[in-house]
FITORKOL-521502 format. One record per atom (N, C-alpha, C): x, y, z; residue number from 0; residue in three letters; atom name. Coordinates in steps of 0.02 Angstrom, whole numbers, plus 50000, padded with zeros to 5 digits. Layout:
N
> X Y Z NUM ALA CA
...
END
This chain:
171
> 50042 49941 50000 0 UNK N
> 50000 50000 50000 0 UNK CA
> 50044 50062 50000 0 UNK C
> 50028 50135 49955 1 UNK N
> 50052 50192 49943 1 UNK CA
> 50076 50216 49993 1 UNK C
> 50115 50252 50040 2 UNK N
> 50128 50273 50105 2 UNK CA
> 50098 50364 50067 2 UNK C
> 50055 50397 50103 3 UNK N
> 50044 50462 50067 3 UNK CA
> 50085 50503 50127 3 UNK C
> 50110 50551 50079 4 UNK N
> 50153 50594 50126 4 UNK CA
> 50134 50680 50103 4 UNK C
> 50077 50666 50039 5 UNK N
> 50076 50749 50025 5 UNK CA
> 50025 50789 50093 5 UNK C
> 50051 50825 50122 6 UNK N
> 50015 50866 50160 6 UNK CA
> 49938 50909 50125 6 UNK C
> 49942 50912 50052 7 UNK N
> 49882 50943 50041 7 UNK CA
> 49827 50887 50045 7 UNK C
> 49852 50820 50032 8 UNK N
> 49813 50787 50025 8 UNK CA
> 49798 50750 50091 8 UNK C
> 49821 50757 50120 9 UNK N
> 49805 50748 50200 9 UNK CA
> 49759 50789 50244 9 UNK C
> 49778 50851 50198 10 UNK N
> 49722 50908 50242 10 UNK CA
> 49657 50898 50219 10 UNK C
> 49638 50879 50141 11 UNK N
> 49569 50857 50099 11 UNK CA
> 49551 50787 50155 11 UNK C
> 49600 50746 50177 12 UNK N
> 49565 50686 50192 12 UNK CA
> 49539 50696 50268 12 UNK C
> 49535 50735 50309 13 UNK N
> 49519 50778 50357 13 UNK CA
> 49447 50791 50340 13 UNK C
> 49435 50850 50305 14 UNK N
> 49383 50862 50282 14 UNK CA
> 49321 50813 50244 14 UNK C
> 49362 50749 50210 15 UNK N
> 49320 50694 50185 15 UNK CA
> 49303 50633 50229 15 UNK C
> 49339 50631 50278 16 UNK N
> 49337 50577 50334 16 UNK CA
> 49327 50615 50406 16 UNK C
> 49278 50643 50391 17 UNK N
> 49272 50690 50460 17 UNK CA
> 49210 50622 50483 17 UNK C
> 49163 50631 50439 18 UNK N
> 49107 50577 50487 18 UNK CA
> 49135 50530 50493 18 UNK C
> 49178 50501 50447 19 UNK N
> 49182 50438 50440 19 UNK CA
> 49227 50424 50508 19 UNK C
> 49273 50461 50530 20 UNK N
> 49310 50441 50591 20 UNK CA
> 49279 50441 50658 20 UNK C
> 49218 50479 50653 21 UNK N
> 49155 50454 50724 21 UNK CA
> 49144 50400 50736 21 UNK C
> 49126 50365 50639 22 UNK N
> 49102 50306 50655 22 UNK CA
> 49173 50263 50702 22 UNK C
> 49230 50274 50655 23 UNK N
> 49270 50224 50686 23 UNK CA
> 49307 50215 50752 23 UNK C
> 49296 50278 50776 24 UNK N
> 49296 50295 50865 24 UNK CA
> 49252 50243 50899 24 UNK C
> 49185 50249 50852 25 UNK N
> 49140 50185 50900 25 UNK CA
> 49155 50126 50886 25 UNK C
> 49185 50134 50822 26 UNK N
> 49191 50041 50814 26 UNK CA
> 49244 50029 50849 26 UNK C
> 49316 50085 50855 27 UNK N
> 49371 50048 50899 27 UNK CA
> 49351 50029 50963 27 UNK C
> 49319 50084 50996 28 UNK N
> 49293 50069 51074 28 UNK CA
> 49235 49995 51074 28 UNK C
> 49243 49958 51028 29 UNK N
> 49207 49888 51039 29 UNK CA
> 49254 49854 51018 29 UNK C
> 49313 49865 51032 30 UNK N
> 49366 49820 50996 30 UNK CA
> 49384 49804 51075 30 UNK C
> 49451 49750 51085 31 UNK N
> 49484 49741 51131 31 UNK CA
> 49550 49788 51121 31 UNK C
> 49562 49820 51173 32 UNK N
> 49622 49862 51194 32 UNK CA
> 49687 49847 51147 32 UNK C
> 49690 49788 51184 33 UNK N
> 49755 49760 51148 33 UNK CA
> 49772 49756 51104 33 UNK C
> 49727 49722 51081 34 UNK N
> 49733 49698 51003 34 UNK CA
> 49757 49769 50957 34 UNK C
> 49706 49820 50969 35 UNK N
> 49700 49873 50926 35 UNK CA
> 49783 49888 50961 35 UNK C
> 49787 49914 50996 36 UNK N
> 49854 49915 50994 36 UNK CA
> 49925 49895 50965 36 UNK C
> 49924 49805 50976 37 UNK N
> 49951 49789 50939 37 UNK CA
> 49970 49792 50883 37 UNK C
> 49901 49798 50844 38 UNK N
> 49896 49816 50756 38 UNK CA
> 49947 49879 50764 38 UNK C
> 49926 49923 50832 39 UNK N
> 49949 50006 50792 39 UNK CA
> 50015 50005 50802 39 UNK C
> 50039 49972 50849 40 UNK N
> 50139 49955 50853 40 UNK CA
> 50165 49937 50796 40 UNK C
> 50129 49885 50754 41 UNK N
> 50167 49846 50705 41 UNK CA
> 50160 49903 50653 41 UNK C
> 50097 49916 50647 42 UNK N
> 50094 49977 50595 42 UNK CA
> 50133 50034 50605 42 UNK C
> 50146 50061 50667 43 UNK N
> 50193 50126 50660 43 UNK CA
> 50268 50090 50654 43 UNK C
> 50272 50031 50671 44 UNK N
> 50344 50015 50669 44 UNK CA
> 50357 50004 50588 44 UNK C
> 50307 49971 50548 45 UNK N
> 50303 49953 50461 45 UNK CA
> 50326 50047 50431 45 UNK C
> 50281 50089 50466 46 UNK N
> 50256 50141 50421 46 UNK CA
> 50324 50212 50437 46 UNK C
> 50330 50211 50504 47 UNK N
> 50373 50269 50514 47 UNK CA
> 50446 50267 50485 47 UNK C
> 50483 50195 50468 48 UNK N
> 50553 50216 50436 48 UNK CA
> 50525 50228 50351 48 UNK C
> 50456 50237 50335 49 UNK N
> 50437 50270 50277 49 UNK CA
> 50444 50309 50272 49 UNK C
> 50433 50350 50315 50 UNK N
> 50413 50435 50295 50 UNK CA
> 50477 50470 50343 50 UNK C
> 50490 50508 50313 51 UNK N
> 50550 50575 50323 51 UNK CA
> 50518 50628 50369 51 UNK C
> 50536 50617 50422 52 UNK N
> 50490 50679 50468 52 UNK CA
> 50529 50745 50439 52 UNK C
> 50611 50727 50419 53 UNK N
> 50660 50796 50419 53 UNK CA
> 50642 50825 50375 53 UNK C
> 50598 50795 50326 54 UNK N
> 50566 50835 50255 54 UNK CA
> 50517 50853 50273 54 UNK C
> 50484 50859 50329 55 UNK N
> 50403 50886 50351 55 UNK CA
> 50408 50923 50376 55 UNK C
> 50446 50912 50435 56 UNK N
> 50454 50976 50484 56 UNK CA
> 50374 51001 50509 56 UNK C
> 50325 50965 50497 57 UNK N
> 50237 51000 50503 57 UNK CA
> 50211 50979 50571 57 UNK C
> 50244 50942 50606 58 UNK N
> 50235 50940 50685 58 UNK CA
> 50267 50991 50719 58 UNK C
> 50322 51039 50689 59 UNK N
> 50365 51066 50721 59 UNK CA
> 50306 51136 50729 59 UNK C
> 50280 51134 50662 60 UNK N
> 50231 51200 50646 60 UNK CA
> 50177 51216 50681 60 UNK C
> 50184 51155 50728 61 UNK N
> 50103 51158 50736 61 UNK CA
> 50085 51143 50810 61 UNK C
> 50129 51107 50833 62 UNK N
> 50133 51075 50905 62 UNK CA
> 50135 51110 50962 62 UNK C
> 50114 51130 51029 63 UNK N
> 50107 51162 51082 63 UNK CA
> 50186 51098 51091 63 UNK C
> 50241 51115 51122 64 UNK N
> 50276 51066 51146 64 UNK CA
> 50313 51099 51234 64 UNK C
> 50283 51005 51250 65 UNK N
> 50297 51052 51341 65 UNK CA
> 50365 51018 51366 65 UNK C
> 50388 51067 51400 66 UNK N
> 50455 51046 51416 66 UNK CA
> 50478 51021 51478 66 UNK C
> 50518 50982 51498 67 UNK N
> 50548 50963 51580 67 UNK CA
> 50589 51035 51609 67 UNK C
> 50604 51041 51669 68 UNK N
> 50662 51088 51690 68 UNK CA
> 50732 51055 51676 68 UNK C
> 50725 50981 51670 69 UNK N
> 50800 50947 51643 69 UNK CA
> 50810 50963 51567 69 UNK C
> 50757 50977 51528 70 UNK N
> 50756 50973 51461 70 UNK CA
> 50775 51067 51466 70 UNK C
> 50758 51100 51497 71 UNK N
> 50780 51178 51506 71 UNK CA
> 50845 51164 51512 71 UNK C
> 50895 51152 51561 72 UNK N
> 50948 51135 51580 72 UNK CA
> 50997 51104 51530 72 UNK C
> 50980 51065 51508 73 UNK N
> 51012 51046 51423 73 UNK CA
> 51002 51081 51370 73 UNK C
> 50939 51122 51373 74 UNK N
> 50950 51163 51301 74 UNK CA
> 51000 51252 51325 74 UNK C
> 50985 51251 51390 75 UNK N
> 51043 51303 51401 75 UNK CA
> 51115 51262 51400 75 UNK C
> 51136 51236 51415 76 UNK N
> 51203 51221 51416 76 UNK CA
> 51232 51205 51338 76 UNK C
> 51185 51166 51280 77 UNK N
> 51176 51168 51227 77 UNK CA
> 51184 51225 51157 77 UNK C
> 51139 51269 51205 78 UNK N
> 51137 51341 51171 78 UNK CA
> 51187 51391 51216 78 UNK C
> 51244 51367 51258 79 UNK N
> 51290 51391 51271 79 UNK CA
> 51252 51457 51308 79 UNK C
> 51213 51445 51335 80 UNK N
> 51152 51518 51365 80 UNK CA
> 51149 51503 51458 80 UNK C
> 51152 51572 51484 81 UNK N
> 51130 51557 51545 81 UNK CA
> 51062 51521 51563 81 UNK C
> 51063 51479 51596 82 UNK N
> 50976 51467 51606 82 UNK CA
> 50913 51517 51599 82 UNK C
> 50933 51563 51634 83 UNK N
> 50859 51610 51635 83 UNK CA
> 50868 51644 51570 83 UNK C
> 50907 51666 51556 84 UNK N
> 50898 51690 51492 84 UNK CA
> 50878 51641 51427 84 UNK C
> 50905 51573 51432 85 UNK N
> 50858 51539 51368 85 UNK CA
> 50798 51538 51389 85 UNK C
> 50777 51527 51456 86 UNK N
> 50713 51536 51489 86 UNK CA
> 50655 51593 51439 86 UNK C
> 50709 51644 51461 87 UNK N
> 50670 51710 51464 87 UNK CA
> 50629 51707 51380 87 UNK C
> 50694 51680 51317 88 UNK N
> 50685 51675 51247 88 UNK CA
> 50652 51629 51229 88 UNK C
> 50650 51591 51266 89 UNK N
> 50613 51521 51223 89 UNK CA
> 50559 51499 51267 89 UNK C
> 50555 51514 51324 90 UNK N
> 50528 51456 51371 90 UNK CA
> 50448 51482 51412 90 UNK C
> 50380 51464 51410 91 UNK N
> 50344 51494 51430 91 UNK CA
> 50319 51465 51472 91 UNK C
> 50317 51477 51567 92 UNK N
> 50289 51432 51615 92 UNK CA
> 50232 51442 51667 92 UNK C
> 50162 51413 51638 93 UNK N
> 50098 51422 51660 93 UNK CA
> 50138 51437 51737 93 UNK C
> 50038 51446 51767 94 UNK N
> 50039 51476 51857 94 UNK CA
> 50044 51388 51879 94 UNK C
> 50057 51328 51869 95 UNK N
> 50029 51279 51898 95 UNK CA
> 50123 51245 51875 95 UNK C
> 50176 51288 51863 96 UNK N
> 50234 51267 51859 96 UNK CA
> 50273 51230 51799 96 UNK C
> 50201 51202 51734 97 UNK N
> 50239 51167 51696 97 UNK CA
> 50268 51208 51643 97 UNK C
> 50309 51198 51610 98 UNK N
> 50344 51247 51543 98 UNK CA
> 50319 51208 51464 98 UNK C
> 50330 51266 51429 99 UNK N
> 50320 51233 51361 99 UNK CA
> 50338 51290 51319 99 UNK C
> 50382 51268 51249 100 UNK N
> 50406 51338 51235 100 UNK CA
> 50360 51378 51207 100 UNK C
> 50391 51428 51206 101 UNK N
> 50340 51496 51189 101 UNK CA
> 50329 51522 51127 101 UNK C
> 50336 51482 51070 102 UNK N
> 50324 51504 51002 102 UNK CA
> 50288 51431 50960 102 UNK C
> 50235 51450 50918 103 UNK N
> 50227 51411 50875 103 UNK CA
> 50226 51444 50812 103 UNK C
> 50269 51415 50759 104 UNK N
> 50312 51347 50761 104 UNK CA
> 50357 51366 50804 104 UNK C
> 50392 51301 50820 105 UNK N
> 50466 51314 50866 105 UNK CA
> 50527 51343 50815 105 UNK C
> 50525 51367 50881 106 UNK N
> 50596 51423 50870 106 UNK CA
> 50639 51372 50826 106 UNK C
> 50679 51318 50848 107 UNK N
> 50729 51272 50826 107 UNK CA
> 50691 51249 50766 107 UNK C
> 50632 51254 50735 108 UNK N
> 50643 51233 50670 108 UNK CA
> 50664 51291 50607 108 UNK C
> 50707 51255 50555 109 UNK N
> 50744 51280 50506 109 UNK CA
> 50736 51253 50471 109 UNK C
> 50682 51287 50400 110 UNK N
> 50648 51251 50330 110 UNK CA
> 50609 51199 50372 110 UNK C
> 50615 51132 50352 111 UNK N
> 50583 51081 50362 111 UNK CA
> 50635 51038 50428 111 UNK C
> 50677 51049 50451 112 UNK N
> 50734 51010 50501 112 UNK CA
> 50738 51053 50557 112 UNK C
> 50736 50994 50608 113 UNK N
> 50760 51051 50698 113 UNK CA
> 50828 51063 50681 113 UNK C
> 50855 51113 50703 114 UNK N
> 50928 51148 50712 114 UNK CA
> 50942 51111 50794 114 UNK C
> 50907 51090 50822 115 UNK N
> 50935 51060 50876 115 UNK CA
> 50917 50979 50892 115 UNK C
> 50920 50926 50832 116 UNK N
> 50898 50890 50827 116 UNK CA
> 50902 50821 50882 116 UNK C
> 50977 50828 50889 117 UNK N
> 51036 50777 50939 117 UNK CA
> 50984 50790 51012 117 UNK C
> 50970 50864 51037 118 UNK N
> 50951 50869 51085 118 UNK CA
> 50879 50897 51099 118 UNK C
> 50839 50881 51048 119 UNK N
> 50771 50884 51050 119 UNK CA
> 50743 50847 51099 119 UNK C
> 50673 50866 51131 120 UNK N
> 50629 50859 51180 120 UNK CA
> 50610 50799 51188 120 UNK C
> 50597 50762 51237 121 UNK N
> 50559 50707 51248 121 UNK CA
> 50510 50706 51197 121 UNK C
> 50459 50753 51202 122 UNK N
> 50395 50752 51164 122 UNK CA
> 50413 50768 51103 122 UNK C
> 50456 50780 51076 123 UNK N
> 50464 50789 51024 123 UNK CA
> 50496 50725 50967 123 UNK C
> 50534 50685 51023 124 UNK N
> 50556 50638 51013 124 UNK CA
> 50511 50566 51012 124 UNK C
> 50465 50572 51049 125 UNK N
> 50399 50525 51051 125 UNK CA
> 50347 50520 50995 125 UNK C
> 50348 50594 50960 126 UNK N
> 50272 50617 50928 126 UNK CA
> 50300 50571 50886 126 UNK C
> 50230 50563 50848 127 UNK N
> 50155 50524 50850 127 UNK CA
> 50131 50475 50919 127 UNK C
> 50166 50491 50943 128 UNK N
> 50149 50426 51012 128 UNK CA
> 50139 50390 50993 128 UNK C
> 50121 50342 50936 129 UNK N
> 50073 50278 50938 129 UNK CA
> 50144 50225 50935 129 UNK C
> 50190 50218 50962 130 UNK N
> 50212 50185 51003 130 UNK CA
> 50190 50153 51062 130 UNK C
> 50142 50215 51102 131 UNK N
> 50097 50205 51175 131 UNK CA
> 50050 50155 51159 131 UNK C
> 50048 50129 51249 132 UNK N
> 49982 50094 51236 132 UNK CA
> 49918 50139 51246 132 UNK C
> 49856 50097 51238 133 UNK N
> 49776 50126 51263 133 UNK CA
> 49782 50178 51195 133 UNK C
> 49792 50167 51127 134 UNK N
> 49774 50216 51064 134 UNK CA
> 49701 50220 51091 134 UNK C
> 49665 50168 51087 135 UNK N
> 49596 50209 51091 135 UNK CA
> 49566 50243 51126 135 UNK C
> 49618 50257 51195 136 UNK N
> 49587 50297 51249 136 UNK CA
> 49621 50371 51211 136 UNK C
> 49677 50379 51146 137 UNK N
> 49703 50445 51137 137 UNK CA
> 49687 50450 51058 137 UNK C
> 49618 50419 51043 138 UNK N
> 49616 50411 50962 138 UNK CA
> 49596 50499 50949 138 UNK C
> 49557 50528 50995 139 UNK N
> 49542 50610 50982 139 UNK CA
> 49602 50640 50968 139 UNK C
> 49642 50637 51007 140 UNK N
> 49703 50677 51013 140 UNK CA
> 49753 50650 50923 140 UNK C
> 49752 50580 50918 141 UNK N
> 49799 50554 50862 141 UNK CA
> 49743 50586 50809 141 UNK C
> 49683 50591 50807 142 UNK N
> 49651 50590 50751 142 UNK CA
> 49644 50689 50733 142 UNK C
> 49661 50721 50767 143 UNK N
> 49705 50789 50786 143 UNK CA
> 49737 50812 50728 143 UNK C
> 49791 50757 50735 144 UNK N
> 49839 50751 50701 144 UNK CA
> 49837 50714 50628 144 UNK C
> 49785 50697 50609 145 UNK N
> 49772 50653 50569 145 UNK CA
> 49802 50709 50495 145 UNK C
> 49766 50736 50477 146 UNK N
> 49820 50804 50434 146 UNK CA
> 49860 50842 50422 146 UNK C
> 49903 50823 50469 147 UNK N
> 49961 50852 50468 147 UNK CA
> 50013 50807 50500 147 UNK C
> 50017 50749 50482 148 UNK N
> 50064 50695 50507 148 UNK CA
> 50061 50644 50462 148 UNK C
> 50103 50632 50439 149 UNK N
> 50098 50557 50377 149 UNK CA
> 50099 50505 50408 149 UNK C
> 50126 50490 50466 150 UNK N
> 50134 50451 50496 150 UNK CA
> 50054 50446 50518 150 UNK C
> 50031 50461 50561 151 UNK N
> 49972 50442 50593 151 UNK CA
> 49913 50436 50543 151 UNK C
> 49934 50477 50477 152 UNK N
> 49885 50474 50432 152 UNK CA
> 49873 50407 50402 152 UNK C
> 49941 50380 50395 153 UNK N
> 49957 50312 50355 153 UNK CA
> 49941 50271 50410 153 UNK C
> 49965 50264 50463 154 UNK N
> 49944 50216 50530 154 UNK CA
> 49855 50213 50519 154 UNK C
> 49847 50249 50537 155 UNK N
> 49742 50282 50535 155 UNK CA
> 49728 50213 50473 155 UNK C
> 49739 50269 50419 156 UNK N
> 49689 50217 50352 156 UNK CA
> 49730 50150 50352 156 UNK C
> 49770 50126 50381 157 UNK N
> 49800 50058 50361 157 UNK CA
> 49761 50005 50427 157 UNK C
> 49747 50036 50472 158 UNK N
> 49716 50019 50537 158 UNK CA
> 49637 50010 50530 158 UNK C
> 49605 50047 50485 159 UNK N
> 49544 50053 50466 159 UNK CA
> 49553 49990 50413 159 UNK C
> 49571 49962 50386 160 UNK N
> 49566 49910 50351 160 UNK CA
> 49582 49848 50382 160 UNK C
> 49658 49842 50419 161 UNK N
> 49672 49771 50463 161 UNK CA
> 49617 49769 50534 161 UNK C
> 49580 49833 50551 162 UNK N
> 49545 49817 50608 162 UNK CA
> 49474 49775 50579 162 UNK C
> 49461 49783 50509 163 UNK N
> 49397 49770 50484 163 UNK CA
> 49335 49809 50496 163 UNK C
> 49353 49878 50499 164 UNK N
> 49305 49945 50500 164 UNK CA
> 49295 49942 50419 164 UNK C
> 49214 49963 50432 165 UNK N
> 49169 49949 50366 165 UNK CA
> 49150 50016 50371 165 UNK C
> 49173 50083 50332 166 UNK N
> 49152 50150 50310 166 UNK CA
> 49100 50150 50314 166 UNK C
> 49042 50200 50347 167 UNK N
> 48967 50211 50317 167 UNK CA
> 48972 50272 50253 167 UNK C
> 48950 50243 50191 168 UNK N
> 48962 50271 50142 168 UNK CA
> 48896 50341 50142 168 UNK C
> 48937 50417 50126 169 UNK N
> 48859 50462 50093 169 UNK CA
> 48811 50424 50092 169 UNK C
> 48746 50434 50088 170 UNK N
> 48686 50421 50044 170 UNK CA
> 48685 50464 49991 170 UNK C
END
């Protein structure tokens, strides 16, 4: 099967699979946990050395990304910066203590590639999650992402076929 990686055509399939992914929210939640899981490991493990995130760069564009105070601490020493001052430039931290940087897109992306790639974020390093278990307890959140990620896009429709989800077609 095609791996699709054009972003325009990812954003149309958004708009054309809008009902259709209600339905399949209900059909996953009558599935067993696991299983669906399973499928989605093998599938992101088949699908992600497909696609070139360094040529997308479209998670970088788009992502709220939250940060550790260890992950502060490495990108100052990194960026050769006092702490509070990369703080002050990059770093934005709600009243309830957590941080997340302060620009979307992130600062560190350049064209389509992080400029700080070696020492990029946990979460940054995780996204698409579907590595995790319980997808169907985070199918809202992956299905989010469903247009602007090749990865989750290709995971999604390849999952909709090995799960045996039957589209309800227009009338």
């Amino acid at each position: 099967m095609e791996i699709v990686q054009d972003l325009e055509r990812l954003k149309q399939a958004v708009i054309d699979n809008e009902e259709q992914h209600l339905h399949f929210r209900d059909f996953l939640r009558s599935r067993d946990s696991d299983q669906i899981d399973d499928m989605v490991h093998r599938l992101n493990d088949e699908i992600t050395p497909q696609v070139d995130c360094t040529a997308c760069g479209n998670c970088c564009r788009s992502l709220m990304i939250n940060i550790t105070p260890d992950e502060t601490e490495k990108l100052a020493v990194f960026l050769e910066m006092p702490l509070e001052d990369m703080k002050e430039k990059y770093v934005e931290t709600s009243l309830g203590g957590d941080m997340v940087l302060n620009q979307i897109p992130c600062h560190f992306l350049s064209g389509t590639r992080c400029s700080i790639y070696e020492n990029r974020f946990t979460e940054c390093r995780e996204f698409p999650h579907l590595h995790r278990d319980h997808f169907r307890d985070r199918l809202f959140g992956t299905l989010m992402h469903y247009g602007s990620c090749p990865i989750i896009y290709n995971v999604v429709e390849r999952l909709k076929i090995e799960s045996g989800f039957i589209p309800i077609l227009p009338v």
